[in-house]
N, C-alpha and C positions, 0 to 999 in steps of 0.2 A: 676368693679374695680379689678388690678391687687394686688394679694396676695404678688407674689415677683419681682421685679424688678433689672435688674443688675444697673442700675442709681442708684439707692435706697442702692445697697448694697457698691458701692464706696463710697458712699458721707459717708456713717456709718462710714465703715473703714478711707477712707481717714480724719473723724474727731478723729478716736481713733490715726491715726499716727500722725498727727498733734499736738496734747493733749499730746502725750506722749516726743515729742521733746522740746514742750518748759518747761515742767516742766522739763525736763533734762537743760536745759538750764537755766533755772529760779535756779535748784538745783545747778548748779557752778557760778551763780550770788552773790547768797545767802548763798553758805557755806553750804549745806542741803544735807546728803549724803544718807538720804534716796529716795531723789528725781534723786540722780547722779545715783543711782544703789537699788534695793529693800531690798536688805539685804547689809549691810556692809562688809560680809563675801567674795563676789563677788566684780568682778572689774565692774568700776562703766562704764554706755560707753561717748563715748570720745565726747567732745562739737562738733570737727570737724564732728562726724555722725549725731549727734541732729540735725546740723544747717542743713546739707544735708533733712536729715528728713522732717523737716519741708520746704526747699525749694521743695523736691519733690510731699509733700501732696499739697503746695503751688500751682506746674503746675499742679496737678491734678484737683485740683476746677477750674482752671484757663480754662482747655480743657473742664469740663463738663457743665460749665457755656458759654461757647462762647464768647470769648471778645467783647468789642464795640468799646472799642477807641481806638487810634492807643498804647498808651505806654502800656495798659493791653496786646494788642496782643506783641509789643516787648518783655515785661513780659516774656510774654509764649513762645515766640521763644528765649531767652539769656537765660533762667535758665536748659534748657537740654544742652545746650554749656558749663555752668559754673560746673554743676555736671559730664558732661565729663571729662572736662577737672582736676577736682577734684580727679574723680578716676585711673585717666589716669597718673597724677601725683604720687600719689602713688605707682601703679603698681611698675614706673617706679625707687619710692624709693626703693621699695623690690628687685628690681634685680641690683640695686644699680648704678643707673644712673642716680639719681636724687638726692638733697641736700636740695629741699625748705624746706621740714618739714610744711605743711602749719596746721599741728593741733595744731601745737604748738603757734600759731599766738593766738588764744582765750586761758584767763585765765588761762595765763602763770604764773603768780605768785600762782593760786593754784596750778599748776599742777608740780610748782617746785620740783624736788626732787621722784616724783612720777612715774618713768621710765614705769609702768603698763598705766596709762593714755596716753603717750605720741603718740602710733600708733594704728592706724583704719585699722583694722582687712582686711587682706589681699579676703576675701570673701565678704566682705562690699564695697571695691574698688572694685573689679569685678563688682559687682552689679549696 
């Protein structure tokens, strides 16, 4: 029996990133700002990375488990398109060629007013 396994060590992490996106998410559902951020004193992060978050723990169980049927494997081939294309967009607001604003699309009415929540960190769109 193998003591450590790299299979073993994704699936761990891949469930702590997973866990942590939707309680972010769960946290601007619900108004919970401990959940949006750990300390109140800190900016909380943005629903637009949570949801990223969780799409990419998403392909990751997706690729470690091997699809079967055909929509699981389109699954797994549209959601590295849709996060490209996510971060690619952003980029492309920082250098200011772009106007979508797409974080601002979830949980706009909390995030009124709150100019801090409004963009995903320009190292996060890289990524």
């Amino acid at each position: 029996m193998k003591l450590f396994s790299f299979a073993r060590l994704a699936r761990a992490t891949n469930s702590v990133v997973f866990s942590v996106g939707i309680l972010v998410i769960l946290g601007y559902i619900f108004n919970v700002q401990v959940l949006m951020s750990m300390n109140p004193q800190l900016t909380a992060m943005n629903p637009a990375t949570a949801i990223c978050l969780v799409l990419c723990s998403t392909w990751v169980w997706l690729y470690l488990q091997t699809p079967s049927t055909l929509f699981l494997k389109i699954l797994a081939k549209s959601i590295p398109v849709i996060l490209f294309m996510a971060g690619a967009e952003k980029l492309l607001e920082y250098a200011g060629l772009s106007h979508v604003y797409y974080d601002r699309w979830f949980f706009k009415t909390i995030l009124n007013g709150r100019k801090q929540y409004w963009h995903t960190a320009p190292c996060n769109a890289a990524a």
